[in-house]
Backbone bond lengths (Angstrom), bond angles and torsions (degrees), N, CA, C in turn:
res aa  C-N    CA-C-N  psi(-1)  N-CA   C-N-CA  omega(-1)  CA-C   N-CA-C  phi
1 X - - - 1.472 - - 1.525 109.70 -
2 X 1.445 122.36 130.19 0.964 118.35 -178.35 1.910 119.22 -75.30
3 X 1.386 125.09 128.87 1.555 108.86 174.04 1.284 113.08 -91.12
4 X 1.566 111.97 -178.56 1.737 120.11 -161.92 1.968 94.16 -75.06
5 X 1.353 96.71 -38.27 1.945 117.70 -152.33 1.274 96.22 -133.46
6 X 1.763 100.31 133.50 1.363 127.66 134.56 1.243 110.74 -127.60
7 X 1.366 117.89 130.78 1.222 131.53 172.19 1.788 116.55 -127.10
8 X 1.613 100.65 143.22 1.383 113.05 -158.96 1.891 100.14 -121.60
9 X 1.399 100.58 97.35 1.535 97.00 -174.66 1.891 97.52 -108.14
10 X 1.621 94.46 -174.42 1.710 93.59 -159.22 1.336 104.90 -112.70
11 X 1.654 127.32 23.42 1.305 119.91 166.86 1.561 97.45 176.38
12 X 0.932 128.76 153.66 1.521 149.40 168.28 1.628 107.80 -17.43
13 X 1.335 96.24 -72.14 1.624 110.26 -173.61 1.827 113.94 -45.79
14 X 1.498 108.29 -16.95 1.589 123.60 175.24 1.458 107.00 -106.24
15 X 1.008 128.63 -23.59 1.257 139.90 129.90 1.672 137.82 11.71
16 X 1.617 74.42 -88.83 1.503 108.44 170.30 1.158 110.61 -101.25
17 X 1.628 135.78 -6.81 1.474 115.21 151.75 1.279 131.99 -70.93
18 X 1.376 114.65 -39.30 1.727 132.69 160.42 1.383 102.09 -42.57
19 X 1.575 128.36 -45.85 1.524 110.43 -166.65 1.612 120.45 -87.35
20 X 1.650 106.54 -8.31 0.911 131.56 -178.78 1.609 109.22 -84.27
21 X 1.368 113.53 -49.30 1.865 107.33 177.90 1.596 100.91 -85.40
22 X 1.157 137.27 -0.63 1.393 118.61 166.04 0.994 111.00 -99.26
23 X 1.538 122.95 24.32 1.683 119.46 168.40 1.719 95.76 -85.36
24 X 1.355 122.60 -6.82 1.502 132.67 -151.91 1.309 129.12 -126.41
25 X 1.758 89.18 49.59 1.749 107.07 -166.58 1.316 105.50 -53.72
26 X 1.486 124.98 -41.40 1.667 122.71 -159.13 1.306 91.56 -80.54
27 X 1.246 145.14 -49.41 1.400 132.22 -152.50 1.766 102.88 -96.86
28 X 1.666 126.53 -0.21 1.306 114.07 148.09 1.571 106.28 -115.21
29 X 1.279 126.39 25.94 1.345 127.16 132.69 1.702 88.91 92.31
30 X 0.945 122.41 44.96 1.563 131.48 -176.89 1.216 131.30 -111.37
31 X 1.444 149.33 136.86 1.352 132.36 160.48 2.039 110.32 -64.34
32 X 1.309 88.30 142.24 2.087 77.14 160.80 0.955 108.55 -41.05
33 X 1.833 109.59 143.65 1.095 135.67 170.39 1.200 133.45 -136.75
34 X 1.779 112.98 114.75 1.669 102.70 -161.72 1.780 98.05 -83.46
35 X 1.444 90.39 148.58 1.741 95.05 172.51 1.685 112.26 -157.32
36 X 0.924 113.37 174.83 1.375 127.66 167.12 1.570 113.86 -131.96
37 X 1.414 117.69 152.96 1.406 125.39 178.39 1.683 111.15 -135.08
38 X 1.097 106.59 147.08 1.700 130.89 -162.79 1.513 112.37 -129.05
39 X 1.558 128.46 106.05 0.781 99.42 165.76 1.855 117.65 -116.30
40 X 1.654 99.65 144.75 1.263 114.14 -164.91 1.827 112.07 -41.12
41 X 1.017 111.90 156.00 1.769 111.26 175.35 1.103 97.90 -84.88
42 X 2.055 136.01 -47.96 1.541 122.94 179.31 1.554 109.92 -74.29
43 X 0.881 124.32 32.09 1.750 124.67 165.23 2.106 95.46 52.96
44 X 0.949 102.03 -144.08 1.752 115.87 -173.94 1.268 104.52 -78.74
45 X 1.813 147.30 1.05 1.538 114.84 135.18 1.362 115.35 -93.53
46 X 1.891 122.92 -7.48 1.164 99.98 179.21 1.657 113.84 -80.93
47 X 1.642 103.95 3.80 1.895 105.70 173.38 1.051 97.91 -90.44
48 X 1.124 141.47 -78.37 1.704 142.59 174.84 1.318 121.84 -2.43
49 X 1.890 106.66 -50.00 1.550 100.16 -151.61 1.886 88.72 -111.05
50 X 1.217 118.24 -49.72 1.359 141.17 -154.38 1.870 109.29 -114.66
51 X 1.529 114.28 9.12 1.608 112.16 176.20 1.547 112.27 -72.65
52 X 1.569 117.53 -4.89 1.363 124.50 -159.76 1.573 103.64 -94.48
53 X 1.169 122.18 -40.94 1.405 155.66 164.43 1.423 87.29 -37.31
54 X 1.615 111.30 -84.30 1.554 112.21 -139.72 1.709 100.19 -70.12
55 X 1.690 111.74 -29.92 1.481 106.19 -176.52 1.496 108.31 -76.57
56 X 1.407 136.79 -0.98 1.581 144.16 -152.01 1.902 97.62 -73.56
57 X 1.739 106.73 -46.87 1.355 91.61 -174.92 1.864 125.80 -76.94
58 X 1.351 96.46 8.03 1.693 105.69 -156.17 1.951 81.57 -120.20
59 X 0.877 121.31 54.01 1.431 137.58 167.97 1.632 105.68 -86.63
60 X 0.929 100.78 -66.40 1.442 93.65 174.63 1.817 132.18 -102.07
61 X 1.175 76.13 25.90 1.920 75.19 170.59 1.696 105.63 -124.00
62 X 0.825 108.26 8.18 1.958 122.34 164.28 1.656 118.98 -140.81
63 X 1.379 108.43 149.17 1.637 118.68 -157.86 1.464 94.63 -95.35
64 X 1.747 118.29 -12.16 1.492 115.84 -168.38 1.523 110.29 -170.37
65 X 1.646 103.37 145.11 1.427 86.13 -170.56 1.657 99.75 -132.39
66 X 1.412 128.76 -168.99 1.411 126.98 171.77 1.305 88.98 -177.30
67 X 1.216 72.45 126.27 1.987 103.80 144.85 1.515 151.42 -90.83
68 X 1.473 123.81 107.63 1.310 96.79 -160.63 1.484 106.39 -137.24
69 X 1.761 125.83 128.30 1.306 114.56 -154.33 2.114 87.85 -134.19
70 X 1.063 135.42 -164.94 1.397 163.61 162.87 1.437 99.87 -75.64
71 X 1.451 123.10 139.65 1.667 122.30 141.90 0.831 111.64 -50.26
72 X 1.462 113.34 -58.28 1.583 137.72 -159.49 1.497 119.90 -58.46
73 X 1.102 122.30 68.05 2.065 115.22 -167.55 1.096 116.42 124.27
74 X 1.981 112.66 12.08 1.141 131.36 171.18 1.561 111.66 -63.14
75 X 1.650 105.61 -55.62 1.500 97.08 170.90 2.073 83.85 116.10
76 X 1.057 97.60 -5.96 1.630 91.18 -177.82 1.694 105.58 -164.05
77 X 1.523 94.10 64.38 1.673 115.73 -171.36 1.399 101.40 -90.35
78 X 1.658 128.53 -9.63 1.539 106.43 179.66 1.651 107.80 -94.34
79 X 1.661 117.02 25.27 0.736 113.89 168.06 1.939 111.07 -124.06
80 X 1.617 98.49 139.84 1.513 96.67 -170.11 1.506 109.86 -39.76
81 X 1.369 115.28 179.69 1.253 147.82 164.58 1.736 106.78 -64.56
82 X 1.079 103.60 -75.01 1.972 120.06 171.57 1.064 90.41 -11.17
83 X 1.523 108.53 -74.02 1.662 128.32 -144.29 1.498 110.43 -58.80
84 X 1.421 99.61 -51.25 1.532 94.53 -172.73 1.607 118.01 -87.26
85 X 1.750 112.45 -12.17 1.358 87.97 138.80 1.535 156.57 -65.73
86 X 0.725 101.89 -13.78 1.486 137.32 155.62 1.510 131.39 -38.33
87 X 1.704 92.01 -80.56 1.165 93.73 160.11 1.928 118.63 -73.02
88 X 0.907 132.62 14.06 1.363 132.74 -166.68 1.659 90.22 -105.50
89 X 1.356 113.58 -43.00 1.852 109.57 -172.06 1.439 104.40 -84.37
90 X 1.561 132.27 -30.25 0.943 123.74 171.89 1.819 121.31 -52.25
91 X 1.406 105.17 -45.97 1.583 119.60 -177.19 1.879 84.83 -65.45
92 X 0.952 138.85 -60.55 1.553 141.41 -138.79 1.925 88.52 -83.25
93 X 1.063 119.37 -45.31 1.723 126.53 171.56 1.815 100.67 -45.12
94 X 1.674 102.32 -59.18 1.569 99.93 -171.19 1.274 108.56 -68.47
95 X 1.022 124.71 -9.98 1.372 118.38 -165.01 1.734 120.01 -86.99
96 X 1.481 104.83 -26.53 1.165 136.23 145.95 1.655 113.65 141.60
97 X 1.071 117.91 29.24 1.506 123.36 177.36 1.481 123.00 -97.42
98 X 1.657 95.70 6.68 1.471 102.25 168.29 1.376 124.02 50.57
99 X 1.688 135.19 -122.81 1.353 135.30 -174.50 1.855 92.68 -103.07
100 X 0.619 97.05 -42.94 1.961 93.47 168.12 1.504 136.70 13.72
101 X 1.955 81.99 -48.31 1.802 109.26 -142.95 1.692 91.03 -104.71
102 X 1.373 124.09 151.12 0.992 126.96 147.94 1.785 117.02 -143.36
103 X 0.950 146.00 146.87 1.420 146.85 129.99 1.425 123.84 -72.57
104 X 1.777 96.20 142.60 1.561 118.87 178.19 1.734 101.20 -117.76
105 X 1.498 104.04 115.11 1.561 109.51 -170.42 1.970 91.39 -105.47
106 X 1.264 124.81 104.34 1.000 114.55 -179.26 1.603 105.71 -100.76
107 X 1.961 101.44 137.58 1.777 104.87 -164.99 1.845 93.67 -116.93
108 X 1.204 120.60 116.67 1.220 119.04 14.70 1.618 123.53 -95.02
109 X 1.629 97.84 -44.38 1.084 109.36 -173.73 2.105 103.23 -143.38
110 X 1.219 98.49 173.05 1.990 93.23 -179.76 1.182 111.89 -52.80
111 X 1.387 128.75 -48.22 1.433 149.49 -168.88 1.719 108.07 -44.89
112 X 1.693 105.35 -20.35 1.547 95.54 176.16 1.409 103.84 -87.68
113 X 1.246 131.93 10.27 1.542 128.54 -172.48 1.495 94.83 -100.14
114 X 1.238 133.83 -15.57 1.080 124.33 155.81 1.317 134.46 -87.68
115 X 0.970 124.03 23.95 1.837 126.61 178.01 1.610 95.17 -119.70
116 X 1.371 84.63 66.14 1.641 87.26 159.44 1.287 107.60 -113.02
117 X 1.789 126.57 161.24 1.490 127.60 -178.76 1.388 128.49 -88.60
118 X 1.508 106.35 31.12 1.200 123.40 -174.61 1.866 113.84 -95.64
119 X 1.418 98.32 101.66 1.617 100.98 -174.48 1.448 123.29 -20.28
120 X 1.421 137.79 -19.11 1.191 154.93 -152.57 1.792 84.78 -78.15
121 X 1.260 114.86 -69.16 1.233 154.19 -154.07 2.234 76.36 -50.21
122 X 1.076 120.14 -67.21 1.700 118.03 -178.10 1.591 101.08 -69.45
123 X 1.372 151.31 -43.52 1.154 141.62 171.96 1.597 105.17 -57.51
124 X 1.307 120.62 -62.95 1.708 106.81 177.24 1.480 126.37 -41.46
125 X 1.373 105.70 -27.16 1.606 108.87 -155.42 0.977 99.20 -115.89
126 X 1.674 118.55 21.57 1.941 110.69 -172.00 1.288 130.79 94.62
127 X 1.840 113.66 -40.48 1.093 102.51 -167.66 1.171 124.19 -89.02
128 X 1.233 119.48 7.77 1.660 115.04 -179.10 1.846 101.27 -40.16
129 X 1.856 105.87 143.80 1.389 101.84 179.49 1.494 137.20 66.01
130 X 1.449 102.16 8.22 1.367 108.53 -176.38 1.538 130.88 -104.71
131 X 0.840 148.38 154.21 1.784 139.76 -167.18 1.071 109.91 -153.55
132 X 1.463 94.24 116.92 1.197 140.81 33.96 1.481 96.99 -89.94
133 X 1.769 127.82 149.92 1.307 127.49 168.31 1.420 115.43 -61.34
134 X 1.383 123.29 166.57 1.515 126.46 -174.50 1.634 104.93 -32.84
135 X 2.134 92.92 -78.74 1.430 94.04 175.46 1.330 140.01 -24.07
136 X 1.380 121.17 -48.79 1.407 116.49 -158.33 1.836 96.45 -90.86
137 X 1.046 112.76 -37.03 1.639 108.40 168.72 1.197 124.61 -56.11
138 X 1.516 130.76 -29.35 1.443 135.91 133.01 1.349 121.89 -21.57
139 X 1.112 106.28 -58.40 1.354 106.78 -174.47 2.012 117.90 -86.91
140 X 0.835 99.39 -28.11 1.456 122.38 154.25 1.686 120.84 -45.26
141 X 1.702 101.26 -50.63 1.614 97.18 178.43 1.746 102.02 -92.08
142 X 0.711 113.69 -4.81 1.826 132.83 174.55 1.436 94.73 66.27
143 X 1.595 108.84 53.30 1.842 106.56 154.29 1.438 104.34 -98.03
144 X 2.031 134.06 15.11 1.242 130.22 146.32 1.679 111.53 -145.70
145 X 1.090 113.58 166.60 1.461 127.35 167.60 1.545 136.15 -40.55
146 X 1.923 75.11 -61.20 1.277 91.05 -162.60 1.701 99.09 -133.10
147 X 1.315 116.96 -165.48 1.639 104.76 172.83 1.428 108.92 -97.99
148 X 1.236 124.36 -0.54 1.480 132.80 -176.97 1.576 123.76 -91.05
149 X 1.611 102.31 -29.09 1.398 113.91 -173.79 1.840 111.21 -107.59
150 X 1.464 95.73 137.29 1.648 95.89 171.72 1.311 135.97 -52.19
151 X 1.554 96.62 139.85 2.206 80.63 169.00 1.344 123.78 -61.28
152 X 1.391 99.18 141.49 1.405 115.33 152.88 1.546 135.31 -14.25
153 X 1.539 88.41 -41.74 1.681 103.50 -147.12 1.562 79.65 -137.65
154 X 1.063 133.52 74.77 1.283 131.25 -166.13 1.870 114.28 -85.30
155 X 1.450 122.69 -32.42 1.394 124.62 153.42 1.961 104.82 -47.71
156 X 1.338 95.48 -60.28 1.754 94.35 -150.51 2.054 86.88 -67.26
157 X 0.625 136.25 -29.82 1.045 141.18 -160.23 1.430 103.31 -77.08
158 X 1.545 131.94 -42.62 1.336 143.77 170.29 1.513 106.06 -68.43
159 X 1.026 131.91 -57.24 1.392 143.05 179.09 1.667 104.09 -65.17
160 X 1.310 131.16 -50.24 1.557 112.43 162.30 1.473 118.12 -45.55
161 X 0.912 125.62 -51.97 1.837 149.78 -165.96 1.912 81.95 -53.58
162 X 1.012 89.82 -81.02 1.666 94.72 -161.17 1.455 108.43 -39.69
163 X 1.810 114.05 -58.50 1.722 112.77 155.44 1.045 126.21 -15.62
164 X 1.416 123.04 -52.55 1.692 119.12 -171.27 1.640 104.55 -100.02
165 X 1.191 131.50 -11.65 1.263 122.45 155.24 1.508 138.15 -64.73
166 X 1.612 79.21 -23.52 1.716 90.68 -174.82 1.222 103.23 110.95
167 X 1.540 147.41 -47.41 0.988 149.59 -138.48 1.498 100.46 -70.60
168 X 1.932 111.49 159.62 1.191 103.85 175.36 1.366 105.41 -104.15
169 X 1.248 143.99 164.63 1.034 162.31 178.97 1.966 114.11 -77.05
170 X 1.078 113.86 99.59 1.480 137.08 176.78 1.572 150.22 -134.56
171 X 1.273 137.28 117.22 1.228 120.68 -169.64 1.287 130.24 -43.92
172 X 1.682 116.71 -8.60 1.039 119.03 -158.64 1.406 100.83 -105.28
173 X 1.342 131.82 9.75 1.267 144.79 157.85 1.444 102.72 -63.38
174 X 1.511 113.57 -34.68 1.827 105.01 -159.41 1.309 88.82 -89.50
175 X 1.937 129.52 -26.57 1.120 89.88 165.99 1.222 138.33 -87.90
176 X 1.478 127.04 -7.13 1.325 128.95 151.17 1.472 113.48 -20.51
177 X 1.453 95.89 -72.21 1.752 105.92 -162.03 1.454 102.67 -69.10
178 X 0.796 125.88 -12.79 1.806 118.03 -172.97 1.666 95.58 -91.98
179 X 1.692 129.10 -45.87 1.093 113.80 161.61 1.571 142.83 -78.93
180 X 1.381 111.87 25.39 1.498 113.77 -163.58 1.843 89.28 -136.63
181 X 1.355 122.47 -47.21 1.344 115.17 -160.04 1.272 118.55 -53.19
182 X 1.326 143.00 154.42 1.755 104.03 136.10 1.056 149.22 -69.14
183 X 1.421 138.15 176.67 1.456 130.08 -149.91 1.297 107.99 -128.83
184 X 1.411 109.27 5.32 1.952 131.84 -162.87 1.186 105.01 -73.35
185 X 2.056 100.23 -61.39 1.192 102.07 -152.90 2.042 104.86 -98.53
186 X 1.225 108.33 27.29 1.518 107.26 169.03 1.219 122.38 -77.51
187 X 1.635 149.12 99.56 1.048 148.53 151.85 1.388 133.10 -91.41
188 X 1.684 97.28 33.61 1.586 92.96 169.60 1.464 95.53 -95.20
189 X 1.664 90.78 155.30 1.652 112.59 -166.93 1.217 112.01 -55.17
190 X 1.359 119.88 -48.04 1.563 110.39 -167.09 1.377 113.85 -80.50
191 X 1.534 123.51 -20.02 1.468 122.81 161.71 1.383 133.68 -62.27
192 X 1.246 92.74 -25.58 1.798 123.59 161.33 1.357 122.98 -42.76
193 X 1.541 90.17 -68.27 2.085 102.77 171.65 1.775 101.06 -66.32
194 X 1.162 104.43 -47.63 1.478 91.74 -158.28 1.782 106.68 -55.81
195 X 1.490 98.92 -41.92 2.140 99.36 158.46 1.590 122.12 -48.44
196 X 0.978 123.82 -58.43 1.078 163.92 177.15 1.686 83.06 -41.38
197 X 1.339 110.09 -101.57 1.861 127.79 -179.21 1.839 104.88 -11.05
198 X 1.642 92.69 -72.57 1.753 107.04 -174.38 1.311 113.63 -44.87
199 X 1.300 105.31 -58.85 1.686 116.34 -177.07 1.851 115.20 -57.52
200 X 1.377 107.23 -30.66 1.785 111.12 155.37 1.538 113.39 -66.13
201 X 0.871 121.32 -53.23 1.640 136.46 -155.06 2.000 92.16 -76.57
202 X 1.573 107.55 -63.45 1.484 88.28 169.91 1.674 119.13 -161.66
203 X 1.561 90.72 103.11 1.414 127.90 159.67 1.284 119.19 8.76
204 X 1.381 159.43 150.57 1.171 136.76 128.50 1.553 125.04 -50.08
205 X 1.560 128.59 148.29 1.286 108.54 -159.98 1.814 95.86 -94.10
């Protein structure tokens, strides 16, 4: 049987976020969608350079595919995000997937899709109840400004948090957070297309 999706992300933690926001057709405005997910053995250059390759034989047993890796550990970060999506659909177009294909180049890394201000975000990670609250300890270790804006350093910054909570470190956090957050107030770019992408590819019915 052919499915709607295959998608080829660059480590576990993307993984389990993909399986986690497609539990969430109504709130990214989607019909169900059957899919499968792969993740690459070279992490974010073996998606970048070689994701076209590994999706080439699964051409015809899915109607659509995506790719989605880090800037950050790409191996070719002095070049935008845009760009190398770009070049990622062009290789995936020649390859024979035509308009199908898209890539999600997320800058810096996934970890900024989680600093959203949605309480979920301190219950997943431990801190519900804690003091100083997430926010203001952010700003405290100066991985942000202000209490409104993301860290900098948005991996090291998630992975400290969890350190001082206690928590252990797991993919199944991303799917927590991918199924609990909201999905409203995200305006980083590459989470954008990837909304954006699904909601072209398939409609609510």
């Amino acid at each position: 049987m052919i499915k709607d999706l295959v998608v080829l992300v660059a480590d576990r933690n993307m993984e389990y976020t993909i399986k986690g926001l497609l539990t969430r057709r109504r709130a990214l405005g989607i019909r169900e969608v059957t899919f499968d997910c792969f993740v690459h053995p070279e992490h974010d250059p073996g998606c970048l350079l070689r994701g076209h390759d590994f999706l080439r034989p699964l051409i015809r047993n899915y109607t659509h595919t995506l790719i989605m890796l880090d800037h950050e550990g790409c191996g070719q970060e002095h070049i935008s995000r845009k760009t190398l999506e770009k070049q990622v659909e062009e290789r995936l177009m020649r390859s024979g997937w035509d308009d199908r294909a898209a890539a999600v180049v997320i800058a810096p890394e996934l970890e900024i899709w989680v600093w959203s201000n949605s309480p979920h975000v301190d219950q997943i990670t431990g801190w519900a109840g804690r003091t100083p609250d997430l926010r203001s300890w952010l700003v405290q270790q100066g991985f942000t400004e202000t209490y409104h804006t993301k860290p900098n350093r948005p991996k090291n910054a998630f992975e400290e948090a969890l350190k001082l909570a206690g928590k252990a470190r797991s993919s199944s956090l991303f799917y927590q957070l991918a199924r609990s957050v909201s999905l409203e107030s995200c305006a980083n770019p590459a989470f954008v297309k990837l909304k954006v992408t699904l909601k072209k590819w398939f409609p609510m019915e």
